[in-house]
C-alpha positions in Angstrom: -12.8 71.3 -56.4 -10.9 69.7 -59.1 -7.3 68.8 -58.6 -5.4 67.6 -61.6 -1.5 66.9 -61.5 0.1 67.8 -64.8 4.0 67.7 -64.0 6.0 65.7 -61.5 9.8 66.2 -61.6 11.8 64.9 -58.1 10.3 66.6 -55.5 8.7 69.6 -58.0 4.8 68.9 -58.8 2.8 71.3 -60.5 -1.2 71.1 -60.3 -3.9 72.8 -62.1 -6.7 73.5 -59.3 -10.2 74.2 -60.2 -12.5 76.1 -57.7 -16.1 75.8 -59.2 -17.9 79.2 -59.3 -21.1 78.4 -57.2 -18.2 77.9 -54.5 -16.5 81.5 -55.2 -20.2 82.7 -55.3 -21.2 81.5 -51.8 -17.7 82.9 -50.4 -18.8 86.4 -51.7 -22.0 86.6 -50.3 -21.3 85.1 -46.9 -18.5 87.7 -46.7 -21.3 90.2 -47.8 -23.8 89.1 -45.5 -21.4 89.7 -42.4 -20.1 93.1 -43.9 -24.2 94.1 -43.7 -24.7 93.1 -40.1 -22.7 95.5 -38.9 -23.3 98.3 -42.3 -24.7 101.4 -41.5 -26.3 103.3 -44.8 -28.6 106.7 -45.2 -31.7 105.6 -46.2 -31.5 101.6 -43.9 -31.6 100.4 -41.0 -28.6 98.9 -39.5 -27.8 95.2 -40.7 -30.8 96.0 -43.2 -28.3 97.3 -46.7 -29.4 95.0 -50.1 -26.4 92.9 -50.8 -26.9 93.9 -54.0 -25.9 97.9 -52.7 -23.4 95.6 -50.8 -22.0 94.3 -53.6 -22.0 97.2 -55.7 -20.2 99.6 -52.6 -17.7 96.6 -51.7 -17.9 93.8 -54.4 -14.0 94.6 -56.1 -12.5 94.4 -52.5 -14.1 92.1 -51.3 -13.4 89.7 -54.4 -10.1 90.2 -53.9 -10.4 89.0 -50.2 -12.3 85.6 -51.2 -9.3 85.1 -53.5 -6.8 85.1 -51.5 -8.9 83.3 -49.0 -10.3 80.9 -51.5 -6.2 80.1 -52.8 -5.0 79.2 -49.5 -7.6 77.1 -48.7 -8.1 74.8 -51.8 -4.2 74.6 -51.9 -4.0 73.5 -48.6 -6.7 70.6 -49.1 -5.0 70.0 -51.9 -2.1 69.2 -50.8 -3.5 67.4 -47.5 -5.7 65.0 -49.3 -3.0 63.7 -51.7 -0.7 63.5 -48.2 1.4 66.0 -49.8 4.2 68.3 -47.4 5.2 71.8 -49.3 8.9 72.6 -48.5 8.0 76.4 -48.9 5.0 78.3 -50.0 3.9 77.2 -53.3 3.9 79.5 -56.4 0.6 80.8 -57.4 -0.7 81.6 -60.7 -4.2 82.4 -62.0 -5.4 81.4 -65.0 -8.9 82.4 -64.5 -10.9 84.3 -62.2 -14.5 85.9 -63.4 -17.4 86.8 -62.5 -19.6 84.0 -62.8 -16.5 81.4 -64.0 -15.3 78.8 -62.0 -11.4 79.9 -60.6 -8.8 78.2 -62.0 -4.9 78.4 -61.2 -1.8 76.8 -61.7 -0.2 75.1 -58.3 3.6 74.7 -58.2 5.0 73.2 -55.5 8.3 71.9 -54.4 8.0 68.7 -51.4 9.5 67.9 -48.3 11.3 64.2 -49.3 10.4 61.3 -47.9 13.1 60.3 -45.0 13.8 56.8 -43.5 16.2 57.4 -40.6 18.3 54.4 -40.0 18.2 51.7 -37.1 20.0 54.0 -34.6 20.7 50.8 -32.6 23.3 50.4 -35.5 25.3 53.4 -34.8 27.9 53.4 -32.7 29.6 56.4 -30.3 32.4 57.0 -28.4 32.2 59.3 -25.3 35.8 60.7 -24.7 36.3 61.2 -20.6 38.8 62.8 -18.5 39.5 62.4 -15.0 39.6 65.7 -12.7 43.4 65.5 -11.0 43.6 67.0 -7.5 46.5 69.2 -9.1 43.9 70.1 -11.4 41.4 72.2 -9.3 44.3 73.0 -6.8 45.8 74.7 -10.0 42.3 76.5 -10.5 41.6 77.7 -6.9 45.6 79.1 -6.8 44.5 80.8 -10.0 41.6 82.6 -8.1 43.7 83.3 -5.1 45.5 85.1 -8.1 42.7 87.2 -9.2 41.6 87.9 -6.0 45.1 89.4 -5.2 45.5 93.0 -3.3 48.7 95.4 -3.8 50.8 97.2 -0.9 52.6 99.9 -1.9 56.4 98.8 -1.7 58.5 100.3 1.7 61.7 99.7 -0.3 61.4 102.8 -2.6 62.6 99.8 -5.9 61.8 100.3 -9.7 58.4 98.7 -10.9 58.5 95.1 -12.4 56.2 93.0 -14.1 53.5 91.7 -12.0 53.8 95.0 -10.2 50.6 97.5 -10.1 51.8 101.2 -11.1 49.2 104.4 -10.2 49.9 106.7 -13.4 48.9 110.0 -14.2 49.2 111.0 -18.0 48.8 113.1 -20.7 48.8 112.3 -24.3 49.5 114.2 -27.4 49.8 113.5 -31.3 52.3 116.1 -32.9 52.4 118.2 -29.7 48.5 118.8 -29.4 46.8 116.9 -26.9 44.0 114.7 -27.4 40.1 114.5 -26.1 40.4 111.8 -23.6 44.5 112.1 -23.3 44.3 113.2 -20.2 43.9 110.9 -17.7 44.9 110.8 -13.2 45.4 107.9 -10.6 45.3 105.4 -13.7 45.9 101.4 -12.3 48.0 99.8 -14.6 49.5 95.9 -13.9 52.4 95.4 -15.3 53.4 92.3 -18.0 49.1 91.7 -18.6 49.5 93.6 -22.0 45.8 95.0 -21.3 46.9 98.3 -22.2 48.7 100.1 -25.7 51.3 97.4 -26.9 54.5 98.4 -25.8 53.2 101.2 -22.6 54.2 98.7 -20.4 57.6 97.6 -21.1 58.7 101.5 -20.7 56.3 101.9 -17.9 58.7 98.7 -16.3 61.6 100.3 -14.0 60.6 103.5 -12.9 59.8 104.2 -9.7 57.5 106.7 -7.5 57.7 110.2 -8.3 59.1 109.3 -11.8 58.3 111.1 -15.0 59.0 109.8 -18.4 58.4 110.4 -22.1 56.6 107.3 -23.5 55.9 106.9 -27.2 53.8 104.4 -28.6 52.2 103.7 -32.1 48.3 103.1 -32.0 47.4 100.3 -33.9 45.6 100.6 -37.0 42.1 99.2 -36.0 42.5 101.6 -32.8 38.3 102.9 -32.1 39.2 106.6 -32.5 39.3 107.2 -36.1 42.0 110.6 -34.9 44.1 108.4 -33.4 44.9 105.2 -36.1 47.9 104.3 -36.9 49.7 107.7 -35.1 52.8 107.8 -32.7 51.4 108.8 -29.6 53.1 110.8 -27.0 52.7 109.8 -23.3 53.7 112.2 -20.4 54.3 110.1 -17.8 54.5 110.6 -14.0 54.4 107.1 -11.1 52.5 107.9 -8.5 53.0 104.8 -6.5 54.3 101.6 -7.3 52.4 98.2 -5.7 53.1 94.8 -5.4 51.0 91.7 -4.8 50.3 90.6 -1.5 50.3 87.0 -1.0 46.7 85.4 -0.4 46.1 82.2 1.0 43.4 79.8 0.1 42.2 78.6 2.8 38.8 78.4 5.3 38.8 82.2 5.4 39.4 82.8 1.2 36.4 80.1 0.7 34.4 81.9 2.9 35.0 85.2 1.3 33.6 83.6 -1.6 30.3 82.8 0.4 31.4 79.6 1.0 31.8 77.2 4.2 35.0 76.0 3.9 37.6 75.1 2.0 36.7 72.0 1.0 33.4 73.1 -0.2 35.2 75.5 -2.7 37.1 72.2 -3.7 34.2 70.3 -4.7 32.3 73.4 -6.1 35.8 73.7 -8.5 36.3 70.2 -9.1 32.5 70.4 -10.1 32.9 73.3 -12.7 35.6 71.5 -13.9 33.7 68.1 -14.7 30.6 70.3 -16.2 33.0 71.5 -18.8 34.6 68.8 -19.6 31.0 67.0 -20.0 30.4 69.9 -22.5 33.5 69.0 -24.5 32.5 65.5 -24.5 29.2 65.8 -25.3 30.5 68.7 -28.8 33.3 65.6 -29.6 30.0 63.0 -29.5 27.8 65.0 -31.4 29.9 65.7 -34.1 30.4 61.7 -34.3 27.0 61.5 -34.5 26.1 64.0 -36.8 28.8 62.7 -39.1 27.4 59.4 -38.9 23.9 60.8 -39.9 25.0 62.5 -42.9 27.2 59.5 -44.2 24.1 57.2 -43.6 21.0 59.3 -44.9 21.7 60.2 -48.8 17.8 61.8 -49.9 17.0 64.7 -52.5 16.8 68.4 -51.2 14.1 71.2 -52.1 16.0 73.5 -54.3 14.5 76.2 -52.4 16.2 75.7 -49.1 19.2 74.4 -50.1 19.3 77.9 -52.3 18.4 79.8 -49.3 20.9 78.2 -47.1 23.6 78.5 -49.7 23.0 82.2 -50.3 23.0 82.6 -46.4 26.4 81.3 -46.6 27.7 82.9 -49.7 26.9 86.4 -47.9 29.4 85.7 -45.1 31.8 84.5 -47.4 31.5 87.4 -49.5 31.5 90.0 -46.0 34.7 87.6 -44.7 36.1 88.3 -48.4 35.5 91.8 -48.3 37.2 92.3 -44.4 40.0 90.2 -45.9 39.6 87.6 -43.6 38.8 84.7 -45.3 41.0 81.7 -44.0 44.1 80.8 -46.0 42.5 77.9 -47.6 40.0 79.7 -48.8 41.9 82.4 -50.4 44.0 79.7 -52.2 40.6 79.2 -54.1 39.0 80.3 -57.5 35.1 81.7 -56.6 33.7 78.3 -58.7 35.5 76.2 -56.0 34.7 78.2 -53.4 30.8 77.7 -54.3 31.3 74.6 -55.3 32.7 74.0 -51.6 29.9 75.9 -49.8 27.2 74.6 -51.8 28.5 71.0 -50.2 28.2 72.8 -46.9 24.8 74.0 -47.4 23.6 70.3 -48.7 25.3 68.9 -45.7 23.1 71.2 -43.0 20.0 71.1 -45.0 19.9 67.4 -45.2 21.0 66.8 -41.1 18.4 69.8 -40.7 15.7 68.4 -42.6 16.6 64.6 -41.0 16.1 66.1 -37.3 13.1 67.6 -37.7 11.9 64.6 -39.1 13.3 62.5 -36.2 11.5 64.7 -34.2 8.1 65.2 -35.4 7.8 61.3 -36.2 8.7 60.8 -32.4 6.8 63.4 -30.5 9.8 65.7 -29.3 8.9 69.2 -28.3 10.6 71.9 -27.0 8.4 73.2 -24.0 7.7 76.3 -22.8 9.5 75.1 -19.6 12.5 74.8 -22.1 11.9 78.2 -23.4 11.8 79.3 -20.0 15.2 78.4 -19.1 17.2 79.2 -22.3 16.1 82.7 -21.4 17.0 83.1 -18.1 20.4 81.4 -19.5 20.7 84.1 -21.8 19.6 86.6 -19.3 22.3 85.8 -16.7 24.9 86.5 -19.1 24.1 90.2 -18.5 23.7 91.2 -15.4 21.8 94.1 -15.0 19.4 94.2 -17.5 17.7 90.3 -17.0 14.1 92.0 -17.0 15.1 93.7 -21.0 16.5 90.5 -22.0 13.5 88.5 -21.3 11.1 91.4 -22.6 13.1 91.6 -25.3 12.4 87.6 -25.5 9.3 87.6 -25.2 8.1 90.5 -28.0 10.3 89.1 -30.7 9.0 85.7 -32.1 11.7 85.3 -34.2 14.4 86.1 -31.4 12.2 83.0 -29.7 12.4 80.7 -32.9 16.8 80.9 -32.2 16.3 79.8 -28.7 14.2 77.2 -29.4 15.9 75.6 -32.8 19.3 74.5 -30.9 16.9 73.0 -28.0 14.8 71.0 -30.2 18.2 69.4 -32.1 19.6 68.8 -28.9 16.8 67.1 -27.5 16.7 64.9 -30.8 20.6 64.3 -30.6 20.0 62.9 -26.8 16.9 60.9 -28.1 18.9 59.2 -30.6 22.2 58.5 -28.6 19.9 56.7 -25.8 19.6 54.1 -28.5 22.9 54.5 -29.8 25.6 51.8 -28.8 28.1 54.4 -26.8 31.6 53.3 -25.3 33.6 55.3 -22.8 37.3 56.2 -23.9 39.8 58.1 -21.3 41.5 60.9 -23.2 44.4 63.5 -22.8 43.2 66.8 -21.6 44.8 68.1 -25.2 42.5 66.0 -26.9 39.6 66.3 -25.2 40.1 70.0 -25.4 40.3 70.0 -29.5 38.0 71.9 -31.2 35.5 69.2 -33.0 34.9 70.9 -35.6 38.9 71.4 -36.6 38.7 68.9 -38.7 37.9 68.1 -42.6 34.8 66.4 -42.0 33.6 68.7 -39.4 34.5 72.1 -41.6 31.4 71.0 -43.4 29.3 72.1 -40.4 31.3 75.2 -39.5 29.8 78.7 -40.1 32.0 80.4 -42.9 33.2 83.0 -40.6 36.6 84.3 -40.3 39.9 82.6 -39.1 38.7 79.4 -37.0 40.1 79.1 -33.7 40.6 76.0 -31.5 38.7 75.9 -28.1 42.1 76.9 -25.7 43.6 79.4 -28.5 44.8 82.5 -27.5 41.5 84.7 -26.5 39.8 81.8 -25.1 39.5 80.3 -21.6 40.5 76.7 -21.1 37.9 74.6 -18.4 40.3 75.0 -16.0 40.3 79.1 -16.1 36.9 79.1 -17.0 36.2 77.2 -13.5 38.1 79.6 -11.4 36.7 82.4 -12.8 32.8 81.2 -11.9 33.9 80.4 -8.4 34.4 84.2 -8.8 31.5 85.3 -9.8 29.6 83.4 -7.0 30.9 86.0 -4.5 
């Protein structure tokens, strides 16, 4: 095979590759041969066909076959012997290929760069820490005591108030005619949580048992049932039975019902929860540092062909965000050329940390194992209880489904290979700061996924540690 280089542009090289024909040759009649040992003809015995009827029945398919075959091999050597590493498939194009001729084709290929990570001695990390308070996870464990609460119907015959559970039957209508699924008895509603229609509660507030009341409340315009959006709703209301909380104390007996053996058992097993997420704040705040470092530090060319792909990956979302109208407000404030021109930066910025790990990585022996595998999908299994045997099926047939499980494992086990060497200093932090989102920041946005309207860690909708604590105690009952 001859191999000669005839353009060499960054990391673009193109190559004109020629396969002699005795080589082509042998490759058609070994495929031949082990097509006949297993032919069956009129007229021959089994494995005993001419390859030249051989050739004749099956010589056009089977030419293309050795192609194909014969392409992805020489390119391959090709590229291995001059210690070449393709950043995608290369493009093929054949400039000759007859009977009898050598094959020749034109190789273009676009390289992986050459990386030189830096000392990561040099780099230096700070690892924020906060101290659990006692008021801290006697906050949490009040807060389950909360959850855990039971209602008493009230003796005293008084209005409903907020924090009160109401038993409801109603009917709802929209311009007098009632509504498929309007219709509903012995509804549980607790007063002042707003997990009903905005506004239900505040007229529900004050009535009492035995009640009946008009209520009227406007559906809100992204409301599920298409008949419903955006319509005044009617509600025919009647109180059953108004509840209050009874108090519940946490003590032996409420760790117990928990499946614990004491109270101060579900202390430590709070206080624990607690720690584990702030460690998992920690640890986002130090890889950020880190990953900010490694993009300031590491400045090599990128394949056109996956920064391309990774910008058009983000230009979709922007363009989806766009078209939902829910782009954030700095982005709106921009013309499309700066918006490009600002997610093109993003996409250099994750194709050059991406292509940096993997190289840290390979060029230290770090694996994901199947051990690793193993216990991503049992994570991902437990958040849905139920159906833990489809979740690792579904695993388990779909290869690509595999690939996401195992991408964030491999960078994390490169991130903790690298801070091992890293010089790393403890800091105590606020609670606030700890708790900021890392990637609310300039630098950070660089990282973030284009999606629509960022919201801290702690923002409305989400759980702080604290909450999110009380509520596994919960689920260990």
């Amino acid at each position: 095979m001859q191999v000669t280089q005839t353009t060499s542009e960054g990391l673009k090289r193109e190559f004109s590759v020629v396969v002699p024909a005795g080589d082509v040759e042998n490759q058609m009649s070994g495929r031949l041969e082990e097509i006949g040992r297993t032919m069956s003809l009129p007229g021959f015995r089994p494995g005993k066909v001419p390859v030249g009827i051989l050739r004749k029945r099956f010589g056009d398919s089977v030419r293309g076959e050795v192609l194909e075959k014969t392409i992805q091999e020489s390119w391959q050597e090709a590229l291995t012997d001059k210690g070449l590493r393709p950043a995608a498939e290369p493009k093929i194009e054949i400039v000759t290929f007859e009977e009898g001729k050598d094959l020749e084709y034109k190789l273009s290929v676009e390289l992986l760069p050459d990386i030189q990570p830096v000392d990561f001695s040099s780099i230096e990390l700070e690892r924020q820490t906060v101290k659990v308070d006692d008021s801290e996870v006697d906050s949490a464990m009040q807060r389950m005591g909360e959850n855990r609460r039971t209602f008493e119907a009230v003796s005293d015959g008084r209005a409903a108030r907020e924090g009160d559970q109401v038993v409801l039957d109603f009917t709802g209508s929209v311009d007098g005619e009632p509504f498929a699924g309007g219709e509903i008895n012995d509804f549980q509603l607790e007063l002042g949580q707003g997990g009903f229609l905005p506004g239900f509660d505040e007229q529900v507030a004050g009535m009492k048992a035995s009640d009946k009341k008009e209520i009227k409340v406007n559906m809100p315009d992204d409301h599920p049932n298409e008949d419903l959006k955006g319509k005044e709703v009617v509600f025919d209301v009647k109180v059953k039975e108004v509840r209050e909380a009874a108090a519940v104390t946490v003590d032996d007996a409420f760790a117990k019902s928990l499946g614990l053996d004491s109270l101060d058992a579900l202390k430590a097993m709070v206080r624990e929860q607690i720690e584990g997420e702030y460690a998992q704040f920690s640890r986002a705040h130090l890889k950020r540092s880190l990953l900010d470092q490694l993009a300031e530090q590491h400045d090599f060319e990128l394949p056109e062909s996956i920064l391309n792909a990774e910008f058009d990956s983000i230009w979709q979302q922007i363009l989806d965000a766009r078209e939902r109208d829910a782009l954030d407000e700095d982005d709106k404030a921009m013309s499309e050329d700066e918006l490009k021109e600002r997610y093109r930066d993003i996409a250099a910025r994750r194709v050059r940390l991406g292509l940096l790990i993997s190289e840290i990585g390979q060029a230290n022996n770090i694996t994901v194992t199947q051990d690793d595998l193993n216990r991503a999908m049992h994570r991902e299994a437990s958040r849905l209880p139920g159906q833990e045997a489809a979740v690792l099926q579904y695993f388990q047939k779909n290869p690509e489904a595999m690939q996401e499980l195992q991408a964030p494992i491999f960078e994390d086990k490169v991130i903790d290979f690298i801070v091992e060497m890293a010089k790393v200093t403890e800091k105590d932090v606020s609670i606030d700061d700890l708790m900021r989102d890392p990637d609310d920041s300039e630098a950070s946005a660089e990282d973030a996924k284009p999606a629509p309207k960022k919201k801290a860690a702690g923002a409305k909708g989400k759980k702080t540690p604290k909450r999110k604590a009380a509520d596994k105690s919960e689920e260990k009952k």
